[in-house]
Backbone as a chain_set.jsonl record, in Angstrom:
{"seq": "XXXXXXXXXXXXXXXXXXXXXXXXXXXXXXXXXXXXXXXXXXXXXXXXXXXXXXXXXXXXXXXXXXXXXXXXXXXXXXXXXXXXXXXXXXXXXXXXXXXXXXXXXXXXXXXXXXXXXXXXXXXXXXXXXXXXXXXXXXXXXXXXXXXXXXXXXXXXXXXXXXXXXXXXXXXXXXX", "coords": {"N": [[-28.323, -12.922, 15.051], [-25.39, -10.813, 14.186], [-22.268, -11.358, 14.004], [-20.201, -9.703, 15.413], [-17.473, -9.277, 15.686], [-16.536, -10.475, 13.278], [-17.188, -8.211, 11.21], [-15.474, -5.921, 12.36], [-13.192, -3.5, 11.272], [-9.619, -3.408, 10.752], [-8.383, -1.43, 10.269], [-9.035, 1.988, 9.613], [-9.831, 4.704, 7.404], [-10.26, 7.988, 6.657], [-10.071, 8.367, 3.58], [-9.692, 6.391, 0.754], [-7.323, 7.498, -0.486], [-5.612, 8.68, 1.55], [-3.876, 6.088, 2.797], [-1.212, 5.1, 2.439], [2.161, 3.638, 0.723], [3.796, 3.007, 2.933], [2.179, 2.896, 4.825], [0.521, 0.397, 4.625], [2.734, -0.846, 4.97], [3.755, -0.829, 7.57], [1.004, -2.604, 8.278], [1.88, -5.211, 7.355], [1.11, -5.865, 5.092], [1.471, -7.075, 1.86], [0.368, -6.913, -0.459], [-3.47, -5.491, -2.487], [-6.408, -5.662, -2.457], [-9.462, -4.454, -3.347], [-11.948, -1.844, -3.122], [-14.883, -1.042, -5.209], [-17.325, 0.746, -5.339], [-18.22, 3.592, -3.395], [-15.709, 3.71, -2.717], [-13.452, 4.191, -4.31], [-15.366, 5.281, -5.916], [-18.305, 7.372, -6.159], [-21.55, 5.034, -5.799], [-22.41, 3.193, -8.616], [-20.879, 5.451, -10.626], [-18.843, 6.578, -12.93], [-17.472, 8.453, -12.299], [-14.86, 9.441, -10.433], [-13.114, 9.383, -7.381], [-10.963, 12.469, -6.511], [-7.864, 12.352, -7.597], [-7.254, 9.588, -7.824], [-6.421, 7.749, -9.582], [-3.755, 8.465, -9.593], [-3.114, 7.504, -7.175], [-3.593, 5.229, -7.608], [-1.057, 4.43, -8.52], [0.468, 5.358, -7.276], [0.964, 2.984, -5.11], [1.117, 1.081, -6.494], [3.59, 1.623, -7.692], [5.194, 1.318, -5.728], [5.311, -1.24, -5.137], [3.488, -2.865, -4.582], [1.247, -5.351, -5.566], [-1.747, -4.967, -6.972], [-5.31, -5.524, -7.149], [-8.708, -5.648, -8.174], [-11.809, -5.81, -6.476], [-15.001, -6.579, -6.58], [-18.864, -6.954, -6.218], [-19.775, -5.789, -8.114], [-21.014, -6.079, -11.649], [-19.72, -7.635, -15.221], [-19.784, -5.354, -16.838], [-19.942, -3.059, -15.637], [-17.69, -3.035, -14.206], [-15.148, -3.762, -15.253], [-14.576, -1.665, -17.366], [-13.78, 0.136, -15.439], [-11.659, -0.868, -14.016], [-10.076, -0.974, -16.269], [-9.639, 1.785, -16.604], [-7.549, 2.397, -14.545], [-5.76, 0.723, -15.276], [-5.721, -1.463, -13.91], [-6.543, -5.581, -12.906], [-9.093, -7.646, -11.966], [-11.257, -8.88, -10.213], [-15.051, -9.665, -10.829], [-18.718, -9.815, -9.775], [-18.09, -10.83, -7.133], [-18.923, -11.398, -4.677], [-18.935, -10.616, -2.081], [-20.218, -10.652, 0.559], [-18.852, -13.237, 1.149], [-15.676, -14.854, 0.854], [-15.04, -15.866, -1.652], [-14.352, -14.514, -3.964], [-12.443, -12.943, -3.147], [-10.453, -13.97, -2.066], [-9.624, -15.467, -5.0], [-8.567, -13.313, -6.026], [-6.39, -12.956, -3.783], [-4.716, -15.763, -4.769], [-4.58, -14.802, -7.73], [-2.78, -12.827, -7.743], [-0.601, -13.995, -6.341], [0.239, -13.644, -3.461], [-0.166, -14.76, -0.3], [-3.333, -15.104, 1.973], [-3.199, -13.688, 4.369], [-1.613, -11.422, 3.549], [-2.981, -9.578, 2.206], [-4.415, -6.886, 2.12], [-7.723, -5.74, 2.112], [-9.356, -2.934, 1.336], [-12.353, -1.538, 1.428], [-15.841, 0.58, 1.462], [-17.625, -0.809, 3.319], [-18.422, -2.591, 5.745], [-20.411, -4.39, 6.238], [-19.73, -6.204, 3.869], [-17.266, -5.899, 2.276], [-15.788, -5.577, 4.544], [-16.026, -7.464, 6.232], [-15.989, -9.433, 4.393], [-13.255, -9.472, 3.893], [-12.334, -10.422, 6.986], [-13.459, -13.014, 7.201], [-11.745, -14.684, 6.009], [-9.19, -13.592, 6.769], [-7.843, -11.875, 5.536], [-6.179, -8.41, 5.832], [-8.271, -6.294, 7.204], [-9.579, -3.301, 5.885], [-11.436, -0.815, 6.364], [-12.607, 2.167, 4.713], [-13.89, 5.724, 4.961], [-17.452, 6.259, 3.469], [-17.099, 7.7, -0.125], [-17.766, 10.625, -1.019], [-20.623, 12.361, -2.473], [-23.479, 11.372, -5.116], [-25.006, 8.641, -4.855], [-25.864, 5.286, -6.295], [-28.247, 4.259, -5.137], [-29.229, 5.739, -2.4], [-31.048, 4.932, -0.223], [-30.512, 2.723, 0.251], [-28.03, 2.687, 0.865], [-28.12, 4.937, 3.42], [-29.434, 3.009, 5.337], [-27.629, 0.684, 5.248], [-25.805, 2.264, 6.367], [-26.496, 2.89, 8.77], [-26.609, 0.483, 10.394], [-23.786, 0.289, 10.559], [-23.223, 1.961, 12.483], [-23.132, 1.62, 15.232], [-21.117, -0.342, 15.013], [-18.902, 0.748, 14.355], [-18.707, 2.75, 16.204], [-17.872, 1.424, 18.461], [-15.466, 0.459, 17.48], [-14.372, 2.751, 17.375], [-13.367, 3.398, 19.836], [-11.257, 2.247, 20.789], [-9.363, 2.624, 18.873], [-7.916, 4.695, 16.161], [-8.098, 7.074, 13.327], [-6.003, 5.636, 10.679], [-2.63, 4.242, 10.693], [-1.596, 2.623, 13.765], [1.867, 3.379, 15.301]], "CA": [[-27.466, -11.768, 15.347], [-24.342, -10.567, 13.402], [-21.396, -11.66, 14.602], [-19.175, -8.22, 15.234], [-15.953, -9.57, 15.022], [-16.553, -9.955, 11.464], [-17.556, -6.851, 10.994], [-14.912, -4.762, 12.565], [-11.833, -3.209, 10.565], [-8.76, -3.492, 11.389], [-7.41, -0.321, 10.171], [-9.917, 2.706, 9.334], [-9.238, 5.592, 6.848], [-11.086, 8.965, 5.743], [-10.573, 8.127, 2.409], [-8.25, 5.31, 0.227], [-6.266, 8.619, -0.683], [-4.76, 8.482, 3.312], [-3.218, 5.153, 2.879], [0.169, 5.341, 2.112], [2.618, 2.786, 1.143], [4.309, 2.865, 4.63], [1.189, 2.075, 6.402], [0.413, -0.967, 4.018], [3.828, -1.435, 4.876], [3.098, -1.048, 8.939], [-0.109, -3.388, 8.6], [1.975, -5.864, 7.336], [0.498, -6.238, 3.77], [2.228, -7.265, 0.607], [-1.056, -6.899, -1.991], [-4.284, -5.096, -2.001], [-7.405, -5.88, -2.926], [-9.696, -2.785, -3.666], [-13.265, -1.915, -3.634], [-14.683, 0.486, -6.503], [-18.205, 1.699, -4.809], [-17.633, 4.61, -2.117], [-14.391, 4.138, -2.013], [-12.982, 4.944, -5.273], [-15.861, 6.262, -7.256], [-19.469, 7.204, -5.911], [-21.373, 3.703, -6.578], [-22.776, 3.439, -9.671], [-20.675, 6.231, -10.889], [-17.515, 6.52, -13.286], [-16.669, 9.663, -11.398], [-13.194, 8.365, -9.718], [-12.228, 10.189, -6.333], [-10.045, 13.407, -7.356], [-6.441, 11.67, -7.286], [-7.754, 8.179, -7.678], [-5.594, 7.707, -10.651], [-2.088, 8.72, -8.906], [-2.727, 7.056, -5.598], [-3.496, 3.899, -7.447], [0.179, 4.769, -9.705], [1.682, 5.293, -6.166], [0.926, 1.989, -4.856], [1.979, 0.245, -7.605], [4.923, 1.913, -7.897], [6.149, 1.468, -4.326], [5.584, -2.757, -5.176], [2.556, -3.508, -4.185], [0.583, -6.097, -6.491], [-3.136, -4.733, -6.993], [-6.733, -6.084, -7.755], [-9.883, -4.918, -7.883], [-12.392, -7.005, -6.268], [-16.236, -5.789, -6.547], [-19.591, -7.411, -6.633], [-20.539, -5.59, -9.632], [-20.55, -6.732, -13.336], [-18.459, -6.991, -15.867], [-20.226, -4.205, -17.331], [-19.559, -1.804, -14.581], [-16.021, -3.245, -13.445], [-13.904, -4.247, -16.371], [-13.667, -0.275, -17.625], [-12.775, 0.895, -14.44], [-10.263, -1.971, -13.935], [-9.294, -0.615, -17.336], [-9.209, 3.076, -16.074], [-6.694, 2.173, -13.628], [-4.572, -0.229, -15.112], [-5.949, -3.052, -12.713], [-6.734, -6.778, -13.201], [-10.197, -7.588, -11.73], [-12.78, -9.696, -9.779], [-16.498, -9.013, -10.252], [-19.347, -10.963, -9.199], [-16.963, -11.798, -6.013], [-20.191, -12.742, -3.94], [-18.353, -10.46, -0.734], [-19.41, -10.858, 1.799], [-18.383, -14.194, 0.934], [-14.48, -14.743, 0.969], [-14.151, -16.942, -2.074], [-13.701, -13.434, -4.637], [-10.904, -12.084, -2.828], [-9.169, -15.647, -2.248], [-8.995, -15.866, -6.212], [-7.628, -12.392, -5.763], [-5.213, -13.45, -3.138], [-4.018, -16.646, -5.421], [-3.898, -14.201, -9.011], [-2.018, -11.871, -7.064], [0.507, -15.037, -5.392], [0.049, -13.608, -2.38], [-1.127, -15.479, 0.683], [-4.254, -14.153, 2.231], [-3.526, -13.314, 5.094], [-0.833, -10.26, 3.665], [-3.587, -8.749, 1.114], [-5.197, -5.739, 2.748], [-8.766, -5.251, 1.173], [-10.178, -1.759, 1.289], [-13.595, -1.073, 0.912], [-16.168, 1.28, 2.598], [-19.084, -1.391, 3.488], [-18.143, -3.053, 7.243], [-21.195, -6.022, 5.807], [-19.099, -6.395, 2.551], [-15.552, -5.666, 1.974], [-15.26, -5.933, 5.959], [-16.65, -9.21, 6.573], [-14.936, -11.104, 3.721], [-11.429, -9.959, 4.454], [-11.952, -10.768, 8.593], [-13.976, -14.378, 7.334], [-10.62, -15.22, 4.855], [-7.984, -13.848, 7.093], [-6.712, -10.856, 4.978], [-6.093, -7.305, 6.887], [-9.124, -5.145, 6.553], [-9.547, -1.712, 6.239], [-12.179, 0.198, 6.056], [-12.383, 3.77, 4.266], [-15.438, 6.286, 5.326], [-17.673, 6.603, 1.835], [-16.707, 8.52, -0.713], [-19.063, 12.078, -1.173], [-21.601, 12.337, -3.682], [-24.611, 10.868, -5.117], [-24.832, 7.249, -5.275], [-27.443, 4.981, -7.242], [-29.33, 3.479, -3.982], [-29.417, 6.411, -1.615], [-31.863, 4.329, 0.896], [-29.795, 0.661, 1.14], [-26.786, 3.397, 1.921], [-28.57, 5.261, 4.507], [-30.112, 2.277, 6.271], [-26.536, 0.146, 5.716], [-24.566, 2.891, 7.497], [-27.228, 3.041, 10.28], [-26.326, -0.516, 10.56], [-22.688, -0.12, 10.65], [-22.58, 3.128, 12.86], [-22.949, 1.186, 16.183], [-19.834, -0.559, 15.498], [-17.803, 2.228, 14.486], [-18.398, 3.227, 17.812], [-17.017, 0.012, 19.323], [-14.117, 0.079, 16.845], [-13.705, 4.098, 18.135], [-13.207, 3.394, 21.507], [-9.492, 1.807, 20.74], [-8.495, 3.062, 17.374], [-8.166, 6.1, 15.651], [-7.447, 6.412, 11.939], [-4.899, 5.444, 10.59], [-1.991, 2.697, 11.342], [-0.684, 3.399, 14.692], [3.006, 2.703, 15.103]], "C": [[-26.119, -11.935, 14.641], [-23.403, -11.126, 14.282], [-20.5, -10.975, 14.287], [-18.076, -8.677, 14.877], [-15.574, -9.674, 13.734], [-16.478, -9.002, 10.836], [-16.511, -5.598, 11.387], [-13.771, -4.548, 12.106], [-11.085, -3.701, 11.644], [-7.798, -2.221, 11.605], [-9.509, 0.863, 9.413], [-8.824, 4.028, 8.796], [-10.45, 6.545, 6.389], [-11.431, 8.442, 4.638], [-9.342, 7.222, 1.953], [-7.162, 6.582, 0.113], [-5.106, 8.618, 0.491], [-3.763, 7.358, 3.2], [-1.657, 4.944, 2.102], [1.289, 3.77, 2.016], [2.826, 2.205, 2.379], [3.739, 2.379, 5.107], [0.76, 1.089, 5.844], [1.406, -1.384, 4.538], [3.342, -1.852, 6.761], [1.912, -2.47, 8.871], [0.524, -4.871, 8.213], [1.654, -6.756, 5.882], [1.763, -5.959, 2.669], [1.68, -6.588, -0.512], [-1.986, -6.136, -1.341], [-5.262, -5.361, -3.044], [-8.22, -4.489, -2.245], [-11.264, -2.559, -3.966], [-13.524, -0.996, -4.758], [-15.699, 1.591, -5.588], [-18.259, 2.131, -3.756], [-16.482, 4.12, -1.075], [-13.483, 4.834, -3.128], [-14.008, 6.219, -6.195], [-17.114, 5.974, -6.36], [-20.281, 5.763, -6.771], [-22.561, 4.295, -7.819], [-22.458, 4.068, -10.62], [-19.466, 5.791, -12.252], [-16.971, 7.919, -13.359], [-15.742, 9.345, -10.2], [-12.982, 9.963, -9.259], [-11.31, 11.34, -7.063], [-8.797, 12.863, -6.826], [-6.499, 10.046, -7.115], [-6.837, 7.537, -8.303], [-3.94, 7.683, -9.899], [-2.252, 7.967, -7.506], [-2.518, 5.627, -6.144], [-1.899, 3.528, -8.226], [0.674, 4.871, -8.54], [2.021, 4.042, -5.724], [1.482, 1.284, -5.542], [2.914, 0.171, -8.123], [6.153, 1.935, -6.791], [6.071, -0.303, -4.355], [4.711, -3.278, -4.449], [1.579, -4.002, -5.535], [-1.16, -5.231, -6.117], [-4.236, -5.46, -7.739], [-8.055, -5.551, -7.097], [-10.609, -6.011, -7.444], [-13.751, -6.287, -5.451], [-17.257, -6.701, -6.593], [-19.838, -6.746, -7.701], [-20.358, -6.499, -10.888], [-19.65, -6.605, -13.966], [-18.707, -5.725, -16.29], [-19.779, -3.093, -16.87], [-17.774, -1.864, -14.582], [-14.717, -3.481, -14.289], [-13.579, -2.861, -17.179], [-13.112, 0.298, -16.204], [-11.99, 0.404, -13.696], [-9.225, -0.913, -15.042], [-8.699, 0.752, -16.988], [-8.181, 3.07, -15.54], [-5.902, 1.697, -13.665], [-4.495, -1.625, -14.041], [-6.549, -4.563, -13.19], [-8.239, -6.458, -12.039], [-10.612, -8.527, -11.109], [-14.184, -9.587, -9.948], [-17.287, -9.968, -10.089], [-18.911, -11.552, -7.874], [-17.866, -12.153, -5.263], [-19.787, -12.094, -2.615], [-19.96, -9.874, 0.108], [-18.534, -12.232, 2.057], [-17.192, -13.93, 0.588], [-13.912, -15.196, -0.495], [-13.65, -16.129, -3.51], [-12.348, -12.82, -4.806], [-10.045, -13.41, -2.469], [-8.541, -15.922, -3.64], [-7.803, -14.59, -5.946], [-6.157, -12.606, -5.286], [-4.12, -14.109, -4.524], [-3.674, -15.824, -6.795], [-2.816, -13.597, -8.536], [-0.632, -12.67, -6.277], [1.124, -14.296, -4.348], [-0.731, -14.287, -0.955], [-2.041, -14.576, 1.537], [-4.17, -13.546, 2.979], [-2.225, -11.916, 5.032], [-1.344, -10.035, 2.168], [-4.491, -7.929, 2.332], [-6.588, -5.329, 1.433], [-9.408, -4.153, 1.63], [-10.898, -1.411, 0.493], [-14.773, -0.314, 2.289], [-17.335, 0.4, 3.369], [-18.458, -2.428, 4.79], [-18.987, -4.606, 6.591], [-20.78, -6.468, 4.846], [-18.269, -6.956, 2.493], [-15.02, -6.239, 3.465], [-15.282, -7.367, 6.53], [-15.904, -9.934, 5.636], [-13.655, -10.968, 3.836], [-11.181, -10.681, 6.023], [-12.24, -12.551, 7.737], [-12.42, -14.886, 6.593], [-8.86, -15.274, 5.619], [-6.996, -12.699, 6.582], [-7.254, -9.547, 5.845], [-7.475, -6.199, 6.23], [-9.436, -3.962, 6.927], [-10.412, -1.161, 5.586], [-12.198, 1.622, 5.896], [-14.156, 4.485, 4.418], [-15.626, 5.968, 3.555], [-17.4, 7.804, 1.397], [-18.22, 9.568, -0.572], [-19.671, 11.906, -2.384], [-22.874, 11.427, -3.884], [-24.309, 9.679, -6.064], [-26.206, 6.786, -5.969], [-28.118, 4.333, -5.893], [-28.716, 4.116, -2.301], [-29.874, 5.657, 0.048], [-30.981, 3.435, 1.402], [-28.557, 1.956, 1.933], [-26.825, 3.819, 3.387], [-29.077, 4.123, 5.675], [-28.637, 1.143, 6.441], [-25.388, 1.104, 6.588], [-24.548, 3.277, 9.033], [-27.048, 2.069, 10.793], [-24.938, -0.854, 11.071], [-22.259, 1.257, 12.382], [-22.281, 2.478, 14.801], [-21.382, -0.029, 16.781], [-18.6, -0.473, 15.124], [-17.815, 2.639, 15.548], [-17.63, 3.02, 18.721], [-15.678, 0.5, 18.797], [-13.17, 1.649, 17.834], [-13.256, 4.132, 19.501], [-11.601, 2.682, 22.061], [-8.693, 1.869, 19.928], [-9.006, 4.215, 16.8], [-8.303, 5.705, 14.219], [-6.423, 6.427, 11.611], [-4.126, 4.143, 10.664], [-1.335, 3.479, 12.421], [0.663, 2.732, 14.616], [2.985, 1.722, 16.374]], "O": [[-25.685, -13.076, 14.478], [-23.807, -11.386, 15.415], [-19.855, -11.163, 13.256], [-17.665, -8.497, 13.731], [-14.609, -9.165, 13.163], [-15.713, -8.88, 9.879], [-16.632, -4.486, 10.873], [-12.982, -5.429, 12.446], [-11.368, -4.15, 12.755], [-6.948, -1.955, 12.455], [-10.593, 0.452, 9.0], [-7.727, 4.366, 9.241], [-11.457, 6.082, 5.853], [-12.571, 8.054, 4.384], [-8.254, 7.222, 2.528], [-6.117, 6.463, 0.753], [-3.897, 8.559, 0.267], [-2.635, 7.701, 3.554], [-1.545, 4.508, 0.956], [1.299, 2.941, 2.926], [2.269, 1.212, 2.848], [4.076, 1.465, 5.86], [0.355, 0.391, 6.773], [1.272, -2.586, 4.77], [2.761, -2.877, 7.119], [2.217, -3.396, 9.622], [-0.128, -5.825, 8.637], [1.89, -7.945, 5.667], [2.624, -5.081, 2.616], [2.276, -5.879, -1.323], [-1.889, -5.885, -0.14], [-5.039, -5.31, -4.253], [-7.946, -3.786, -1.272], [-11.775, -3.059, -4.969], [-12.65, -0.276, -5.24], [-15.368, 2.71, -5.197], [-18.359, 1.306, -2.848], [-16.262, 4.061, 0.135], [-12.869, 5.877, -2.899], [-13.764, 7.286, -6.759], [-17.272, 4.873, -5.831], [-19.948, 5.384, -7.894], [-23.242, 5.318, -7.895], [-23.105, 3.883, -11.651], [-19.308, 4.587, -12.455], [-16.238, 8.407, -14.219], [-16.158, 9.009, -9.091], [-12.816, 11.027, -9.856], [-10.936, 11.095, -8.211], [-8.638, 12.895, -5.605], [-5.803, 9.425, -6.312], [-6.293, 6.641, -7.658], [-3.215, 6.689, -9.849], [-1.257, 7.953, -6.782], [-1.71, 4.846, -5.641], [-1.647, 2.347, -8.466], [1.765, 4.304, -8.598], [3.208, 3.728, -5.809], [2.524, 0.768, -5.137], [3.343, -0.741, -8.83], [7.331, 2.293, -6.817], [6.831, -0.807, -3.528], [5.026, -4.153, -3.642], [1.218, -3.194, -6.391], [-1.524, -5.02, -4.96], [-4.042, -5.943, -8.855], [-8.331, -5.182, -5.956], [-10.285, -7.133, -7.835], [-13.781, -5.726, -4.355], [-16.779, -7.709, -7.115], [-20.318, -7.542, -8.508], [-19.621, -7.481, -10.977], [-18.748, -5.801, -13.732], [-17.807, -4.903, -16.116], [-19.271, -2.211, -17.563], [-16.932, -1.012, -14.865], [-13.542, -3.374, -13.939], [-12.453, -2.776, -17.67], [-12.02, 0.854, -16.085], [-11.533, 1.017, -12.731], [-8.159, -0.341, -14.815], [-7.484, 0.938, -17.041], [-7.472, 3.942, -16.042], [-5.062, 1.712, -12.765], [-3.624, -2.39, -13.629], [-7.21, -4.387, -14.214], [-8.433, -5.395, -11.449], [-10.142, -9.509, -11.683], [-14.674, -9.331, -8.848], [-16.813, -11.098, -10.204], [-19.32, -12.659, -7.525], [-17.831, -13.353, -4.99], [-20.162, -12.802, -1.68], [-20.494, -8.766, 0.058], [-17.7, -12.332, 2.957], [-17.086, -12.868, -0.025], [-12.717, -15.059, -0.752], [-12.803, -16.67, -4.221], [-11.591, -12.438, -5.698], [-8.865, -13.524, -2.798], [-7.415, -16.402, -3.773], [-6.6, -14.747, -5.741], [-5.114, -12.516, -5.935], [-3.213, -13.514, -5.107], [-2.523, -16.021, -7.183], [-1.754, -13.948, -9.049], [0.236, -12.006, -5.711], [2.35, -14.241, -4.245], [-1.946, -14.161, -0.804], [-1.669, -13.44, 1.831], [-4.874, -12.54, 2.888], [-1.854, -11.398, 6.085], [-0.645, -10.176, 1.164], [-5.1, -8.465, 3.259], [-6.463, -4.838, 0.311], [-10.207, -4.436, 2.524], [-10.693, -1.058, -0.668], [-14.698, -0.493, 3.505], [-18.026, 1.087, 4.122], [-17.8, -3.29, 4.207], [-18.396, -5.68, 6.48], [-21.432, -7.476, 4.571], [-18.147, -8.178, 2.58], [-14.13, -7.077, 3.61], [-14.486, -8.055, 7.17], [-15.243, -10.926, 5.945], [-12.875, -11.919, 3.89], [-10.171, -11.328, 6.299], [-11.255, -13.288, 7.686], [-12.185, -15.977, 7.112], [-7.906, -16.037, 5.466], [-5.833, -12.517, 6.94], [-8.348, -9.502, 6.408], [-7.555, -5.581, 5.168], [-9.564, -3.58, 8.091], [-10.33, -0.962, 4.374], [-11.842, 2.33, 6.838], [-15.227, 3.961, 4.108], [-14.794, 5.66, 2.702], [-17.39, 8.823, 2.088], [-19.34, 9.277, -0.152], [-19.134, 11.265, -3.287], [-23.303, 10.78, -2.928], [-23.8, 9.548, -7.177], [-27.227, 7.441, -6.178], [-28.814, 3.472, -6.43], [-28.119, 3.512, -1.41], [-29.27, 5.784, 1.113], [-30.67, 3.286, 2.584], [-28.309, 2.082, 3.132], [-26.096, 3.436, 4.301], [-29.073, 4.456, 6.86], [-28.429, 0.714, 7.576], [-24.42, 0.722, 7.246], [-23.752, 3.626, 9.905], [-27.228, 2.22, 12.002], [-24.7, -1.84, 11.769], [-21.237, 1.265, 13.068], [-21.342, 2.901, 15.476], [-20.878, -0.369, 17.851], [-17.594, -1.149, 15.337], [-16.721, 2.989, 15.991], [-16.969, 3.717, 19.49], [-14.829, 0.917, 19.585], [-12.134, 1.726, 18.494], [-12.783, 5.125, 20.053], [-11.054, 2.624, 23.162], [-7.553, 1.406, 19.956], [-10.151, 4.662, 16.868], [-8.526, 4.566, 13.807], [-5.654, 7.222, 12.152], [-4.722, 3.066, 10.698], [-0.731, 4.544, 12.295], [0.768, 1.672, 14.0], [3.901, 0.918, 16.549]]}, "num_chains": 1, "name": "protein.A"}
């Protein structure tokens, strides 16, 4: 059996678009580490969220250090690093922590004030709780992804503790 605590955000958002300096600032985060698939860009895609571009130009312009940090390839991840103006991880191995730790250390931030947002609770969620950095989960992005099924059967997986998480947090950062 899973072990929830792993698994449950800390912060939950519609979409990365919502997240606003301020409430990086609220959560306590310095840095962010950043998923690509359904959160920025349907996966498989290099169709980037509408405003994907300026949110990640806001962030970065309010002084927050950024990195991308994806299991995919380089293949996939190193143009849409490039798209963005972002430095990179791929291969990071998340659910395993030890991706977004390089992250952390490129970024000379300590882990536990990098906020990683990504939409996958068994992923992105699990290696920021196992590491220590603030995690936040974003619903998935809309559209058509390349593995329809793992989606559908990983969100049937996650939806029982979204439930949990719903029962004492909204979205958002509360003050």
């Amino acid at each position: 059996m899973e072990n929830t605590a792993l698994l449950m955000p800390r912060y939950r958002f519609r979409s990365v678009l919502d997240i606003t300096p301020e409430d990086l600032k609220k959560m306590g985060a310095e840095a962010v580490a950043l998923d690509i698939d359904n959160t920025l860009a349907p996966d498989g895609t290099f169709h980037y969220v509408d405003g994907a571009s300026e949110w990640v130009e806001r962030i970065k312009a309010a002084g927050f250090p950024m990195m991308i940090v994806s299991n995919g390839s380089f293949i996939r991840v190193a143009p849409i690093a490039k798209h963005f103006g972002l430095p990179y991880v791929c291969f990071s191995g998340k659910p395993k922590p030890k991706g977004l730790l390089k992250a952390a250390e490129r970024m000379a931030t300590p882990i536990e004030k990098v906020a990683m947002i990504g939409d996958q609770l068994f992923s992105d969620i699990k290696a920021a709780n196992s590491c220590g950095a603030i995690a936040v989960r974003t619903d998935p992005t809309e559209g058509r992804n390349l593995y329809p099924c793992f989606y559908k059967w990983n969100y049937k997986r996650e939806a029982p503790i979204l439930k949990e998480f719903e029962k004492t947090h909204g979205y958002g950062v509360e003050a």
